[in-house]
N, C-alpha and C positions, 0 to 999 in steps of 0.2 A: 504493500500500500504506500503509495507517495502522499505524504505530508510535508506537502509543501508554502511556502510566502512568498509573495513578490515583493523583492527591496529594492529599495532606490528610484523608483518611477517619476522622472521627470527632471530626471541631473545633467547636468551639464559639465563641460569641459571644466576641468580638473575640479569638482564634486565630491570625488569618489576620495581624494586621498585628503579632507578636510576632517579635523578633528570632530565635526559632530557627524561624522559620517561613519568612522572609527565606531563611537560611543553607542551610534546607533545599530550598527548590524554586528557587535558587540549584544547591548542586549535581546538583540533577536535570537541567534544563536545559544545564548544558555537562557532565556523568557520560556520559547516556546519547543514544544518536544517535537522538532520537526525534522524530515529524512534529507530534505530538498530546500534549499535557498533559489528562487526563481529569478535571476537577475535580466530585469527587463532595463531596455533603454531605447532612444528612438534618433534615425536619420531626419532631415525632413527638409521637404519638397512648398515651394512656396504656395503653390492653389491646388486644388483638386484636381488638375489639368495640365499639371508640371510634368514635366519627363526626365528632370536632373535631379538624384535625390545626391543630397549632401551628406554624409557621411565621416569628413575630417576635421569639419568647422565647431564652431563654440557650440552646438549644441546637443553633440553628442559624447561619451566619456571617451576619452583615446582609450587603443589596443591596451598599450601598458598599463590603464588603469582599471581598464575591467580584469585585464590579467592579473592584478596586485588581487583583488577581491576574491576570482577564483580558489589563487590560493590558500587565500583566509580562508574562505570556506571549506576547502580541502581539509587544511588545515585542523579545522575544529570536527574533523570525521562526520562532516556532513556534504549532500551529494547538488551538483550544479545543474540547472537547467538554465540555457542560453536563449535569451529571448529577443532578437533586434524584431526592433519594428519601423515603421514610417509613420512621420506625423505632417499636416500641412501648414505650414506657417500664417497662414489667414484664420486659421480655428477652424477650419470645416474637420469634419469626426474623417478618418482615415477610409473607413466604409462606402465615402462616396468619390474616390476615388475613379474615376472613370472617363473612356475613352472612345469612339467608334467602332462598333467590331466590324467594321468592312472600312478598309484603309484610305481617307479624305488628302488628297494633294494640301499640302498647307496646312492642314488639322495635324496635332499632339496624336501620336501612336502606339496602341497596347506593345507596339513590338520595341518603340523607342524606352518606353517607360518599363518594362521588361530587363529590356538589358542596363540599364540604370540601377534597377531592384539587384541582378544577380551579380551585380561588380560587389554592390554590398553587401549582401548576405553572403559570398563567396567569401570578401573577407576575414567574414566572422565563423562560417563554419571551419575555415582552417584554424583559425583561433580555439574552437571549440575542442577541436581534434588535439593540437597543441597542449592544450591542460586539460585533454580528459573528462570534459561536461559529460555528462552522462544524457545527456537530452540534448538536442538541439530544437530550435521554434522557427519554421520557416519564415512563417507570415502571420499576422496577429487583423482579426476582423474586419478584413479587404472584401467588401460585401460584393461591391459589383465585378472585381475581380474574380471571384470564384468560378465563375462559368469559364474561365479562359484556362479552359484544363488543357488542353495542348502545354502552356508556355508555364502553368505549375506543375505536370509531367515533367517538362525537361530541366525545369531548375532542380526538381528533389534528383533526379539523374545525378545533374553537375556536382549538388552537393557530395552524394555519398560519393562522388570520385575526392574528396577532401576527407569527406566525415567519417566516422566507422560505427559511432553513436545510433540511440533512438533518435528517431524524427517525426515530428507532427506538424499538426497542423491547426492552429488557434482561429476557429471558425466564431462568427459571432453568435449571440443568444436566438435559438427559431431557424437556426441554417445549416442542422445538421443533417437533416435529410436533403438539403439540396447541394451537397459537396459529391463528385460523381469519381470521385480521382481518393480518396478514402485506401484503396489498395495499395495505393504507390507510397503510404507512410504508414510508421510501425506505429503510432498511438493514434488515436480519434481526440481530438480534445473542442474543450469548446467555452467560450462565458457564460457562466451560469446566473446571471442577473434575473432568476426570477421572481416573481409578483408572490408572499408569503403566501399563496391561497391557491397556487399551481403547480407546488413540486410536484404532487402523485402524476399529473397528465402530462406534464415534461418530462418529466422522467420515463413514461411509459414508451413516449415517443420515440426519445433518443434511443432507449433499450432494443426498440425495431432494428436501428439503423446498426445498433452495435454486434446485434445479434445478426445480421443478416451478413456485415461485412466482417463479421469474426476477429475484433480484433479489440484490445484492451481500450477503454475511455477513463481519462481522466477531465475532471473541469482545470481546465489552464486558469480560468481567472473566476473568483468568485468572494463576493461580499455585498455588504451593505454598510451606509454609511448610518452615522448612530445619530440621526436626524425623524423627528416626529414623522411618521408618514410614510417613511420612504422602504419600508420591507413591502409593502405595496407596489414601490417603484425604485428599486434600489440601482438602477443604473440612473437616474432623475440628477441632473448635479442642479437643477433650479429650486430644486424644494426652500421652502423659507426656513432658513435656519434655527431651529427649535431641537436643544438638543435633548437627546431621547435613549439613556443607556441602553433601556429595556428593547428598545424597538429595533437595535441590532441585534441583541443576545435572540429576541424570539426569531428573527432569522435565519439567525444561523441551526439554532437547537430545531427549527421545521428543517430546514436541509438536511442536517446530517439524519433524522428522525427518517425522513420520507427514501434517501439514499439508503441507508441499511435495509429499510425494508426490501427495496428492489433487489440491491443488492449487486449488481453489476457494476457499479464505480469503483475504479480502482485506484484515483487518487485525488486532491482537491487544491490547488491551489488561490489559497487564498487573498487577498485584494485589499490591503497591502500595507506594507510599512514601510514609512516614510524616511528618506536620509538625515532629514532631519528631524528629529523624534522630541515632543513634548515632553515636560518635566509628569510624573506618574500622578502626583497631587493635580495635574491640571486637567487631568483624563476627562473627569467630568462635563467639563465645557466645551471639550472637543467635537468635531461635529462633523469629522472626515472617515472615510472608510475603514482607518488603521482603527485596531480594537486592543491599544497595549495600555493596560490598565481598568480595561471597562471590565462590567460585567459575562461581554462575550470572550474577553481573554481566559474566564473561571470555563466557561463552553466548551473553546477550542482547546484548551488543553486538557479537558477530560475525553474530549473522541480523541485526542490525536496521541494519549495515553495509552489504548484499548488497538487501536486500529491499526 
């Protein structure tokens, strides 16, 4: 069972080697009893419409410093999954992403922005391979890209000619039965951002798709933020801020509840902790997806005790 966190989400160039960053996956590492540190981070592409993703510039951590964290994490006898992503620098969510699928003279091209994508995740899977991640993450909830299974066939190709690792693939929440390329990667993963009052019927869903294409699923990213309201809507980052210990803890204790029942999950990564981590007296007022200090930190580490 993978018992997993995502740290660091949202750092930038030299980030990773600042002292609250230390202190923070520091107490990630002896906080919570987990198998897997998820280390996510993102290139990024100016509009939804871009075809140059950046990759070496101030907004992403350099090679040497996700490699410094690897090894920390190594380190503490705990297991790495490598997560690059792509983000748009106008704010538009990475999922709309998108392009022509019949090739426009003049017009931005799935083939342009392709080989864009696989300079840098080529990158990072020889890095992955390099320090021995146990996981690699191709792509992270590229919604309109999904149909373009051709050109995510031949990237997961390219990769394993680098990688020797697991590989998957971070499908977004409601899109797991529409990923048709499932065989060509060793895990199913997907965000589990669902509504407190739908795990049994998502769950059932997924469990179709898992069971038909025979292969382990884990939730790559999954939480709720500890705001009044939002296990109802926990992907929602507009909710009015009213903070709500309980109203993450009942979240989570539905997930893991309605997941054992089923019984097919085989690991959960959960959504997230932050590089820069709150003082533990301030838990209370906090109102972000991390749960270190809340009520749901007493949750997650009783399933992730047992599991």
């Amino acid at each position: 069972m993978i018992r997993a966190v995502t740290w660091g989400w949202n750092s930038c160039r030299d980030s990773y080697t600042t002292e609250e960053a230390k202190v923070s996956l520091s107490l990630l590492l002896s906080e919570i009893n987990l198998s897997h540190v998820i280390l996510a981070f993102s290139a990024v592409q100016d509009t939804a419409f871009s075809t140059d993703i950046d990759y070496k510039g101030i907004y992403t951590p350099s090679l040497e410093e996700i490699r410094l964290i690897i090894k920390e994490v190594h380190k503490n006898n705990k297991k790495v999954i490598l997560k690059p992503t792509v983000n748009c620098l106008d704010g538009t969510w990475r999922a709309h992403i998108n392009f022509f699928d019949i090739d426009v003279p003049c017009e931005p091209k799935w083939s342009e922005w392709f080989e864009s994508y696989e300079n840098y995740i080529l990158e990072f899977a020889k890095l992955a391979e390099e320090e021995s991640c146990e996981m690699f993450v191709i792509g992270c909830e590229m919604v309109q890209s999904d149909r373009r299974e051709r050109e995510w066939r031949n990237l997961i190709k390219k990769v394993r000619n680098f990688y020797s690792g697991n590989i998957t693939y971070n499908c977004d929440k409601y899109q797991e039965n529409n990923i048709t390329w499932w065989d060509a990667v060793d895990y199913i993963s997907s965000s589990g951002y669902y509504p407190i009052n739908s795990w049994e019927e998502n769950l059932e869903r997924i469990k179709n798709v898992v069971d038909s294409c025979e292969k382990p699923f884990m939730f790559m990213e999954v939480g709720c933020p500890s705001i009044k309201g939002n296990a109802k809507f926990p992907n929602r980052w507009d909710m009015e801020k009213i903070p709500d210990m309980e109203e993450q803890q009942k979240f989570y204790e539905e997930m893991f509840l309605q997941s054992e029942k089923i019984g097919f999950v085989s690991g959960y990564g959960l959504w997230d902790w932050p590089i820069k981590i709150y003082e533990k007296e301030d838990a209370y007022k906090n109102c972000d997806y991390s749960f270190y200090g809340k009520p749901a930190e007493i949750t997650i580490k009783k399933y992730f005790s047992y599991l």
